[in-house]
N, C-alpha and C positions, 0 to 999 in steps of 0.2 A: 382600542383599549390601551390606558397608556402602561407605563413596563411595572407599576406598583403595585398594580392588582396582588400576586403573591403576597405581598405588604401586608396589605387589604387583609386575607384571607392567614394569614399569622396573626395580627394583631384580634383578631376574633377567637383562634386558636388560645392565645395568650391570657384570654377574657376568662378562658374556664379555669377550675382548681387543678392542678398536677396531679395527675392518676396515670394509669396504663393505659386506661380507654382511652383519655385525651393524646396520649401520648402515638397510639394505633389511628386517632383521627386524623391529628397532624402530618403520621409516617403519607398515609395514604393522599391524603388533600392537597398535600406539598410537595408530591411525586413529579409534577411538571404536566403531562396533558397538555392537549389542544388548545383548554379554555375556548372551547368551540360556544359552548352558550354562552358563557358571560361577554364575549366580540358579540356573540349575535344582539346580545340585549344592547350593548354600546355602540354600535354600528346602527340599528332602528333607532334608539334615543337621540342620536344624531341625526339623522334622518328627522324626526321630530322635533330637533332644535330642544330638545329637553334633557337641562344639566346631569353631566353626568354623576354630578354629587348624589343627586335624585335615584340613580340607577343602580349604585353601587351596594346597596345590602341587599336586592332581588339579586343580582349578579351573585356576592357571594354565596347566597343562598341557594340558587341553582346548581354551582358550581360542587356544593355541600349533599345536595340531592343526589344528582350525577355520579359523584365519587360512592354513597352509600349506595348505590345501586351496583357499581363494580365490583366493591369488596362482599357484597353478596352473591352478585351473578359467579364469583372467582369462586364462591365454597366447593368442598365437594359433592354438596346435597343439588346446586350445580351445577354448574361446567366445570368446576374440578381443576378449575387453571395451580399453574405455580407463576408464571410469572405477568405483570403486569404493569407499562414504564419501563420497561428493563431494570427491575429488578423484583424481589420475591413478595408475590401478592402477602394482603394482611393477615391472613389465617396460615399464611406460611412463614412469615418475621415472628408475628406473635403466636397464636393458637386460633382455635375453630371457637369457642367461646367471647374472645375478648374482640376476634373479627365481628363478630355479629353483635355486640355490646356497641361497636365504631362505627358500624353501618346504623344501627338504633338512634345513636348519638346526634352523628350526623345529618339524619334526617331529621329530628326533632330538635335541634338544635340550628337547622335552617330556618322554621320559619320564628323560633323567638326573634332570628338578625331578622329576617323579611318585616317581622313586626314592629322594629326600631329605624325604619326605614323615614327621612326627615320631609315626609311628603302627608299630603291631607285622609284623616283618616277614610275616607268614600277609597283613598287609589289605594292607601294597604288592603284594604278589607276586597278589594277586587282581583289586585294581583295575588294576594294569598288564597283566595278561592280559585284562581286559573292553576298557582303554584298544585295546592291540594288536588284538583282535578286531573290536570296532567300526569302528574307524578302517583296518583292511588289507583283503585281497582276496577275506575273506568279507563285509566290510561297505560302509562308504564307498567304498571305492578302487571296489568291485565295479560300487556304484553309478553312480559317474562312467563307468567303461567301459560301463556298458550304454547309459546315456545319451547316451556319443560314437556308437555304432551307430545311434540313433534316427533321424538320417535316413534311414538303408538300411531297419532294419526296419519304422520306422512303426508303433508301438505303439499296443493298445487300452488299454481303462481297466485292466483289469486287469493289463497286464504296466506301466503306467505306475506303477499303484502300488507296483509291487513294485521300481519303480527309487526312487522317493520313501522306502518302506522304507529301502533299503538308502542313498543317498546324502545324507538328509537324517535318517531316525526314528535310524538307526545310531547317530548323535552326537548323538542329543537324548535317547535311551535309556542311554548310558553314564554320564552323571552320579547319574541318580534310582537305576542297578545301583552305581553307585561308592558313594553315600549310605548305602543296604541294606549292603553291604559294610561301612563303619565302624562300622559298627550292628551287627555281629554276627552278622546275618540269615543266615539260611540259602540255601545254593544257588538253592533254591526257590522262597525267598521275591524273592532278587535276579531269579534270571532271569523273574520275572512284572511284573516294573518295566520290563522288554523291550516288554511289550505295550503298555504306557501311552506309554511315548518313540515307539514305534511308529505310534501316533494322532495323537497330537502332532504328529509329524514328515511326515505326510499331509497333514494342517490347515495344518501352517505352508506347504508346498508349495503348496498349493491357495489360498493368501492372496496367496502371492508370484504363481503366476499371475495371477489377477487382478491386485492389483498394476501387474503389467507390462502389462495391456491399459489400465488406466485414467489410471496417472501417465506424465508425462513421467520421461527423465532425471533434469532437475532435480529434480524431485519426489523419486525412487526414492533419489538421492545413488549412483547407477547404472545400468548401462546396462539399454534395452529389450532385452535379447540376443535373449530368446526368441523376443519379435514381430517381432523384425527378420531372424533366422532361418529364421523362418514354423515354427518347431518345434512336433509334437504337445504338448497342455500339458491340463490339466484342463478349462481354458475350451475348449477349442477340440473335445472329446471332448463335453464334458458342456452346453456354455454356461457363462453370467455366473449366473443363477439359482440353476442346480442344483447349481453350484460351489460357491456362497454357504451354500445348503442342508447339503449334504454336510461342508463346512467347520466351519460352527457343530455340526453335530451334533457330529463327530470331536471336534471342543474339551470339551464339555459333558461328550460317553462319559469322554474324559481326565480330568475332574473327580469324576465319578461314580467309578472307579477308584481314585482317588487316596484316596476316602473308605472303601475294603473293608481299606486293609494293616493287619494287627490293633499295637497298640502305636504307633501314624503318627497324627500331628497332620496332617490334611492342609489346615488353613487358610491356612498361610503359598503352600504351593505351589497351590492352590486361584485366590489373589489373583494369585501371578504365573500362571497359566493365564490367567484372565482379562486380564491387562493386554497379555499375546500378541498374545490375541483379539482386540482394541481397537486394536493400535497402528496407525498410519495410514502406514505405508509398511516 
């Protein structure tokens, strides 16, 4: 992804009328983050040999999705965070109103950009139905609800995973199916990019738990929620070990995948798998 992305993602900022709300979508959207999906989508689209001009409104729009998901998971209704980036989540800058008006925003105002996206209408109308999918109340959304029940029902490893699936692989899996998508690819060939965002999105789970047993706050540039919660989590099912274990395999399996799609470069997305793996909070 080259270093304009941010650019990118103001100049769409820019496009709306000056209000609060615009002003709480921008606070949060421009916080900095991984931009873990929008590499993911540009790293497969390379892989696909498919310009990244093509890629670039799914990216913001993911990125749009993403963020309105934090400034909700951050409410008190929640996980109740105050900080988020290293500095004060958006119901904590602004109010618990105008957060939730920016979360609204942001989501429906990804996919008007996904819809101005300069590629043929068959690849918007497919990506914005994978974007819808993922991100609603088969996928993400699914996941966050199962995850508010966790205290009541006290989840094993297996139904933990299957909230990690859905709340975290869901949106890590729409970019590498959005990529497929430009590219041509078949049904088939998209919906097996599912599996791979799927691991992915376990691994990066199981990093974040640790993570949170090991860094401070400060450290994290957010809150301990989990441990402070005392919520089921990977570490707390599995240990720090067998976490760590399970983790690097799931990354590695991601890589190993990445190398079978026929016609796929998978160097580029390869390196950024790896640099996931590595990063230190």
């Amino acid at each position: 992804m080259n270093e304009s992305f941010d650019d990118v993602l103001n100049r769409y900022m820019n496009a709306l009328p000056a209000s609060r709300v615009q002003e709480a979508m921008r606070y949060s959207l421009l916080a900095g983050g991984k931009r873990i999906r929008p590499r993911l989508l540009f790293a497969a689209a390379k892989g696909y040999d498919v310009p990244e001009k093509d890629a670039q409104a799914f990216a913001a729009a993911l990125e749009m999705i993403h963020t309105y998901s934090l400034i909700h998971d951050d409410l008190p209704a929640m996980d109740n965070d105050d900080l988020r980036r290293g500095r004060p989540t958006c119901h904590k800058q602004f109010d618990e109103a105008t957060a939730i008006l920016a979360g609204d925003g942001l989501l429906t105002y990804a996919f008007e950009v996904a819809a101005g996206a300069p590629v043929s209408a068959e690849k918007v109308q497919r990506s914005i139905s994978i974007l819808a999918k993922m991100a609603g109340p088969a996928g993400m959304v699914l996941g966050q609800c199962l995850d508010t029940e966790e205290p009541i029902n006290k989840p094993d490893w297996e139904a933990l995973q299957n909230i990690h699936h859905k709340k975290t692989g869901c949106l890590l899996s729409a970019p590498l199916m959005i990529a497929a998508v430009l590219a041509g690819q078949s049904e088939e060939v998209v919906a097996s990019w599912h599996d791979l965002g799927d691991e992915m999105g376990l691994a990066f789970q199981i990093q974040d738990d640790i993570f949170d047993v090991e860094l401070t706050s400060e450290q994290l540039g957010k809150s301990n929620s989990d441990a402070r919660n005392d919520k089921v989590t990977s570490v707390t099912l599995l240990g720090i070990e067998k976490a760590e274990e399970v983790m690097n395999m799931l990354y590695d399996d991601s890589c190993k995948k990445a190398e079978t799609f026929k016609g796929f470069d998978a160097k580029e997305l390869i390196t950024l798998i790896h640099s996931v793996q590595k990063r230190n909070k």
